[in-house]
C-alpha positions as CSV (number, residue, x, y, z in Angstrom):
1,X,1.0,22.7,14.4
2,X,3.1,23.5,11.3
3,X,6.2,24.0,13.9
4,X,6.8,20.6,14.3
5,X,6.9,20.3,10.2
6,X,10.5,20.9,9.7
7,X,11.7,18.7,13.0
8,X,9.5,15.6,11.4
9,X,10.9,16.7,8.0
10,X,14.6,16.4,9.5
11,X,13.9,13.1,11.3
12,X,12.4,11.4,8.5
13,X,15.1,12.4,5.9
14,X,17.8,11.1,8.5
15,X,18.8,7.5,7.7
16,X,18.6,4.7,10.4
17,X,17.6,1.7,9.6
18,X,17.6,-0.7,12.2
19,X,20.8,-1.8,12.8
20,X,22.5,1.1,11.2
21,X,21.8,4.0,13.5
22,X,25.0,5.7,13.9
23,X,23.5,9.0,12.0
24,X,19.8,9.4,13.3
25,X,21.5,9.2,17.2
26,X,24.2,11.6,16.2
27,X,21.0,13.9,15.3
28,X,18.9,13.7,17.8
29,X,21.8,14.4,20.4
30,X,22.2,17.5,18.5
31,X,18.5,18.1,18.9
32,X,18.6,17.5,22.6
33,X,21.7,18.5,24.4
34,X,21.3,21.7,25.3
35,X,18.2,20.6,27.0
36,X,19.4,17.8,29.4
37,X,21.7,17.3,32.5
38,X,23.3,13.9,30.7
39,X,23.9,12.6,27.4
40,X,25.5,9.4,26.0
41,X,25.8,6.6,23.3
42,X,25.8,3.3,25.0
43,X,27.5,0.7,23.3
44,X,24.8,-0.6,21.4
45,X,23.9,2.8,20.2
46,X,20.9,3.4,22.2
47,X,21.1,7.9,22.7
48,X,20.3,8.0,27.1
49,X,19.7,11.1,28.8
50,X,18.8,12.3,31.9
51,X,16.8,14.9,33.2
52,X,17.2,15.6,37.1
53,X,14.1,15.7,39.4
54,X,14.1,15.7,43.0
55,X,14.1,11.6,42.6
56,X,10.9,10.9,43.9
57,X,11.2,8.0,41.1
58,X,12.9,7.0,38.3
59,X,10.5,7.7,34.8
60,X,11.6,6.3,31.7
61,X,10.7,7.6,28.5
62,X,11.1,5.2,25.3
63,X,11.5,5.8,21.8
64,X,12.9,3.4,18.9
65,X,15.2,5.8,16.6
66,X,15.2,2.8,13.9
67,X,13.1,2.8,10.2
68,X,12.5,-0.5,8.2
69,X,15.1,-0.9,4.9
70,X,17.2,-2.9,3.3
71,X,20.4,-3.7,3.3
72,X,22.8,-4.7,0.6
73,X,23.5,-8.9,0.4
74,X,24.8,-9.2,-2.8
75,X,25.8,-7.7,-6.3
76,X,25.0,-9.7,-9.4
77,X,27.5,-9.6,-12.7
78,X,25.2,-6.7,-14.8
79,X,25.3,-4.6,-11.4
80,X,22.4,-5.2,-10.1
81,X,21.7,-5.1,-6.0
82,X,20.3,-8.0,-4.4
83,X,19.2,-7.1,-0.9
84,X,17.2,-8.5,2.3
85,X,14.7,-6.7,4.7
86,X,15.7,-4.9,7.9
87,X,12.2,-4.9,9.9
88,X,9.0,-5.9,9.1
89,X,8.1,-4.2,5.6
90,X,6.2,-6.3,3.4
91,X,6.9,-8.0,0.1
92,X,3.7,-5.8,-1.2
93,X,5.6,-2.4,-1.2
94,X,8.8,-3.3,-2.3
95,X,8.4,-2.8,-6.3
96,X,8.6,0.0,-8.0
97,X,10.0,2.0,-4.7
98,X,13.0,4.4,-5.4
99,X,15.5,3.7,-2.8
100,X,18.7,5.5,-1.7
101,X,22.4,3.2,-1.0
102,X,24.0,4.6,1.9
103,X,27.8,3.7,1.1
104,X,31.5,4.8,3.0
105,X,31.5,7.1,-0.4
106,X,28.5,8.8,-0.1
107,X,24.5,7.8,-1.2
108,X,23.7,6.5,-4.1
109,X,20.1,6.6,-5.8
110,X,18.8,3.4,-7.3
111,X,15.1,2.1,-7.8
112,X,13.6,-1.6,-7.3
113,X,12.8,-3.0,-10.4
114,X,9.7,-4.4,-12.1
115,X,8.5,-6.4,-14.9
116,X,6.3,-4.1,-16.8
117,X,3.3,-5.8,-17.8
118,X,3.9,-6.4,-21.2
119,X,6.6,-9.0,-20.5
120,X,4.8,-11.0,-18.1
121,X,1.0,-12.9,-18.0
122,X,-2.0,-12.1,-16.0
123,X,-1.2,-14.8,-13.9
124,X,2.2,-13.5,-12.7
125,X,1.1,-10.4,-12.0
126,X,-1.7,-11.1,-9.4
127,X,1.2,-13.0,-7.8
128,X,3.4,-10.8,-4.9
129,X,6.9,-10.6,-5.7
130,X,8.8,-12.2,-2.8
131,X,11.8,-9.9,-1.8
132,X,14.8,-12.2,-2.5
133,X,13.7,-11.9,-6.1
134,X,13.6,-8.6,-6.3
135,X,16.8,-6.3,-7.2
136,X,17.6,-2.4,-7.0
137,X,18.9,-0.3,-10.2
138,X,21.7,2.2,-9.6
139,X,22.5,2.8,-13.5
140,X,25.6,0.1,-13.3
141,X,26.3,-1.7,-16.7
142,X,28.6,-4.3,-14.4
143,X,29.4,-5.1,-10.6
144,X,33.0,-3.9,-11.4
145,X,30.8,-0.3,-12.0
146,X,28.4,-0.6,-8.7
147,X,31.9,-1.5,-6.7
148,X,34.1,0.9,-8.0
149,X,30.7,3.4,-7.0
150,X,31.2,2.3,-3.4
151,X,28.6,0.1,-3.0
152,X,29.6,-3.0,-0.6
153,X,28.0,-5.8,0.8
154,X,26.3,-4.4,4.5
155,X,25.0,-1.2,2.8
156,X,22.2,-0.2,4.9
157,X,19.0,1.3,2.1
158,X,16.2,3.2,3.0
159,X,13.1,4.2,1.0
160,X,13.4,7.5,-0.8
161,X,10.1,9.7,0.5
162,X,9.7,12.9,2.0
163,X,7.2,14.4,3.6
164,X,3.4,15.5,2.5
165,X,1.5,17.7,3.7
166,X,-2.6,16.2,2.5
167,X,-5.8,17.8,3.4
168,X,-6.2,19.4,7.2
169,X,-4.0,18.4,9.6
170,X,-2.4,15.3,8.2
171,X,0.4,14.4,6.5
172,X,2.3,11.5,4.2
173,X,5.9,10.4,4.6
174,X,8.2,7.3,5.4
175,X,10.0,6.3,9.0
176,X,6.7,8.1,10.8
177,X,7.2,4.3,12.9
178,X,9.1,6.0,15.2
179,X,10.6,9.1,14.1
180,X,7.3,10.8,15.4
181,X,8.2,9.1,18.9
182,X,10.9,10.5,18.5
183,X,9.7,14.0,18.1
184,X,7.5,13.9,20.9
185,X,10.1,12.7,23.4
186,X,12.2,15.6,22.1
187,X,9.0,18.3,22.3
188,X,8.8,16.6,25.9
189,X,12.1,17.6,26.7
190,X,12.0,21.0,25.5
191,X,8.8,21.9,27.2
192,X,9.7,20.3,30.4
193,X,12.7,22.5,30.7
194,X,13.6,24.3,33.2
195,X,10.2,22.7,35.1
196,X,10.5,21.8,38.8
197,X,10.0,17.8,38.6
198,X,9.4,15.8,41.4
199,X,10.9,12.8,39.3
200,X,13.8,11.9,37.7
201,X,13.5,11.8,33.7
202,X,15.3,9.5,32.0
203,X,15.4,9.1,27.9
204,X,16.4,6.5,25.5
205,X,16.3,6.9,22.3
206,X,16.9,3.0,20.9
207,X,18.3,0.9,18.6
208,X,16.8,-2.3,16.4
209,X,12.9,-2.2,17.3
210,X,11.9,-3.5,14.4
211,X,14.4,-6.4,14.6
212,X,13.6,-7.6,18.1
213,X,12.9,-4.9,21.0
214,X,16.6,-5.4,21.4
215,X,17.9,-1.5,21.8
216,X,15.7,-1.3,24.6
217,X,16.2,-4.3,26.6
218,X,19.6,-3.1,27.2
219,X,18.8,1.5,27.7
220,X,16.1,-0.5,30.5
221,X,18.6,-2.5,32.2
222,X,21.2,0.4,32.4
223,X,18.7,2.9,33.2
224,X,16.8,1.2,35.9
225,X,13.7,2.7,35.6
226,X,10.2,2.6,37.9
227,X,8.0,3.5,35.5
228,X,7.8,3.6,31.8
229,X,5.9,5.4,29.0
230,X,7.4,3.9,25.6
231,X,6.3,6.2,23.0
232,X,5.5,4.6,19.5
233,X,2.9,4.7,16.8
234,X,0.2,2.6,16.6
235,X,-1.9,1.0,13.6
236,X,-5.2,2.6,12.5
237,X,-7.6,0.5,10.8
238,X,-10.0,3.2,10.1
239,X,-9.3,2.9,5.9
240,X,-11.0,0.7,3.7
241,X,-9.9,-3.4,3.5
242,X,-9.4,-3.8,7.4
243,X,-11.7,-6.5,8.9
244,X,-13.9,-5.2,11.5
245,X,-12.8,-5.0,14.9
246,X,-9.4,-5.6,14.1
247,X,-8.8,-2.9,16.1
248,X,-10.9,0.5,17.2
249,X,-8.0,2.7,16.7
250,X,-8.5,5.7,14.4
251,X,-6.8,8.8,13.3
252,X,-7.5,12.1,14.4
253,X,-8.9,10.2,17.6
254,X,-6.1,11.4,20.0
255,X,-3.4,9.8,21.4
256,X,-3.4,6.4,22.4
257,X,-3.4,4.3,25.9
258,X,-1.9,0.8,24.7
259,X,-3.8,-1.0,27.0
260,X,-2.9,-5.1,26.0
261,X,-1.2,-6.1,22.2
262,X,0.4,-9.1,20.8
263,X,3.1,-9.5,23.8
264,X,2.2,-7.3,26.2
265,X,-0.7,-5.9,29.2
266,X,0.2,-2.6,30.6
267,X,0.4,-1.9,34.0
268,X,-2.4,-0.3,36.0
269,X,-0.4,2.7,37.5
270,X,1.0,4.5,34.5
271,X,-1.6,3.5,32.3
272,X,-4.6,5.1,35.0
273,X,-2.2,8.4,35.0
274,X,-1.7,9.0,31.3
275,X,-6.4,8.9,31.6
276,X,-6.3,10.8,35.0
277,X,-4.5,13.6,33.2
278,X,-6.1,13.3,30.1
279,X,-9.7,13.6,31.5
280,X,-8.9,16.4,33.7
281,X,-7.5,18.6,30.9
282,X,-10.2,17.2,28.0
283,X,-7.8,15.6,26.0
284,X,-9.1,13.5,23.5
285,X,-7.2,9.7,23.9
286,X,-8.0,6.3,23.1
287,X,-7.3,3.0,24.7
288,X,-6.8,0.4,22.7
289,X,-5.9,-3.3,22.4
290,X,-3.7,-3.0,19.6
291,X,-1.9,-5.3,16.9
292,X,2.1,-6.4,17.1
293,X,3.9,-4.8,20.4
294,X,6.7,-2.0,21.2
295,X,9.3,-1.7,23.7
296,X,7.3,-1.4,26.5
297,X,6.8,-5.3,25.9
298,X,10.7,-5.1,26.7
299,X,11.2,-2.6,29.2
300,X,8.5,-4.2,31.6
301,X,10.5,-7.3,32.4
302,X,13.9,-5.5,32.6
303,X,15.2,-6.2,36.0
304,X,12.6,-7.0,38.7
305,X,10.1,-5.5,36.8
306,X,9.4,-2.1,35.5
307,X,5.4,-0.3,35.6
308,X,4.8,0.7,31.8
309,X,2.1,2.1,29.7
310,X,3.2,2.9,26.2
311,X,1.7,6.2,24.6
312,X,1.0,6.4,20.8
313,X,0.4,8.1,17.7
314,X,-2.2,6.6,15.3
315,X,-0.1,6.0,11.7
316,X,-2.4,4.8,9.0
317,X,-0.4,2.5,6.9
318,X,2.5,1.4,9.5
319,X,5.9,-0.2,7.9
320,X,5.1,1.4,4.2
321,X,6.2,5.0,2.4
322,X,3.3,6.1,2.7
323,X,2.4,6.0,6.4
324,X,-0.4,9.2,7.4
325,X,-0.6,10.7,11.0
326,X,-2.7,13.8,11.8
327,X,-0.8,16.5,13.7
328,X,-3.7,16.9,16.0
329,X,-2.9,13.4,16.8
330,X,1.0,14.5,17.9
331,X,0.1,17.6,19.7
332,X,-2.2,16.1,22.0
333,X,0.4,13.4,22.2
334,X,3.2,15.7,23.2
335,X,0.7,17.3,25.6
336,X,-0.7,14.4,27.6
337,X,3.1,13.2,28.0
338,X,4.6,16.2,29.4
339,X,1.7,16.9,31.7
340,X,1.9,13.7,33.1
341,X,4.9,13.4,33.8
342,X,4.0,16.7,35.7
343,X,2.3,14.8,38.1
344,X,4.5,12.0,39.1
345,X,5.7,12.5,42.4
């Protein structure tokens, strides 16, 4: 399990905030190249590949390359950064966050600021901080000083976190939502190579999940897949504060069969062969009716329809720095992926 350490280490330390790409795709063609018949940036940004079969059928494999951030809206007269979200992170874990500027001149470090309590009532501070009043720190004493740094309005910002290894098998970090997709449709590709297919793989890594399931509408139409298995995380509830039955997902559980969410029911087909295979070779999996969506909510209605089942990850924590995923969890993932696709014929 520790193998796949420094690959999630890389992809998580790689910006991409949704919207702002450009550098997580360049990566993960780097990562994948050598392992597939086609490669390309579409104009969107979406990173396609293509691994030959026979062409028995066309078999998508999704996974959003996009993080929630920030981006840069404004710069007040002491130097301070006024920003707005890029995806769905909450007002709750914005303060107090160190944060990294990704300028034209390089990155610059900066935190978001907070009233300590001494300078505010009790009142104020059971109150959440909405993000427009909120500001980062870079250490300017003016905007002439932030400017003449490089920052501009447009700057795309992520969170500042690495990656932490806790007790077992899991670990801590930021951009897990989907930068572990993202590492298991790599590991998929690697494993598969040189395998005799009957089907025809196709991969897109794509652009702006968070900000609308619009990288994949567009890698779906061009790719005209049959099937689909978008590969995402999904939200755990298995931690203290959830209501019950919110949702049975858990960590640790296995991977999981998104069965129905917020915009989407998967298609018998795929969704029967991801537990076909995972009962035959005692992998552990769980299928769930899950909160918000993923791109499979996209991909099934591209052109006259497409069969999809995503496959997920349990994350503990989804859309914060601190998400948790057990490495079991990914393994098994990676396994029941590649061995299905095995099967398609």
């Amino acid at each position: 399990m520790s193998e796949l350490i420094p690959l999630i280490k890389e992809l998580i330390s790689t910006p991409g905030v949704s919207g702002f790409e450009s550098e997580i795709s360049q990566f993960i063609v780097s990562k994948i190249e050598d392992y597939v018949d086609e490669v390309r940036i579409d104009r969107l940004g979406n990173v396609l590949a293509k691994v030959s079969g026979k062409g028995a059928a066309r078999v998508l494999i999704d996974a959003h390359m996009d993080e929630v951030g920030l981006v840069v809206k404004a710069i007040d007269d002491k130097g301070f950064i006024r920003f707005e979200v890029l995806g769905g992170l909450d007002d709750r874990v914005l303060p107090a966050q160190r944060v990294v500027i990704h300028t034209k001149e390089g990155d610059i470090n900066g935190s978001i600021g907070i009233v300590p309590p001494h300078f505010t009532t009790g009142k104020e501070r059971d109150k959440v901080i909405p993000a427009q009043n909120l500001f980062i720190d870079i250490g300017a004493s003016n905007k002439e000083e932030a400017v003449e740094a490089g920052v501009r309005v447009i700057d795309p910002i992520t969170l500042q976190r690495g990656l932490d290894k806790l007790l077992g098998t899991r670990i801590c970090g930021k951009a897990f939502d989907d930068r572990i997709g993202c590492l298991v449709a790599i590991e998929c590709i690697k494993k598969l190579n040189d395998q005799e297919l009957e089907a025809d793989i196709l991969y897109s890594f794509s652009v702006e999940e968070e900000r609308g399931l619009r990288g994949a509408t567009v890698s779906a139409y061009s790719l005209k897949p049959e099937i689909a298995f978008p590969v995402d995380t999904t939200g755990a509830a298995d931690f203290p504060g959830v209501k019950p039955y919110t949702t049975t997902i858990e960590i640790g559980k296995g991977p999981v069969i998104r069965a129905v969410d917020v915009k989407f029911v998967s298609d018998r087909q795929p969704r029967e062969m991801l537990i076909e295979t995972a009962e035959k070779l005692n992998i552990p999996y769980q299928v769930a009716v899950a909160m918000g969506s993923t791109n499979g909510a996209a991909v099934q209605l591209s052109r006259e329809g497409v069969a999809t089942c995503p496959l997920c990850v349990p994350l503990r924590y989804t859309h914060s720095p601190v998400e948790i995923v057990d490495l079991k969890d990914i393994e098994n993932t990676i396994k029941l992926l590649t061995e299905t696709l095995k099967t398609i014929t």
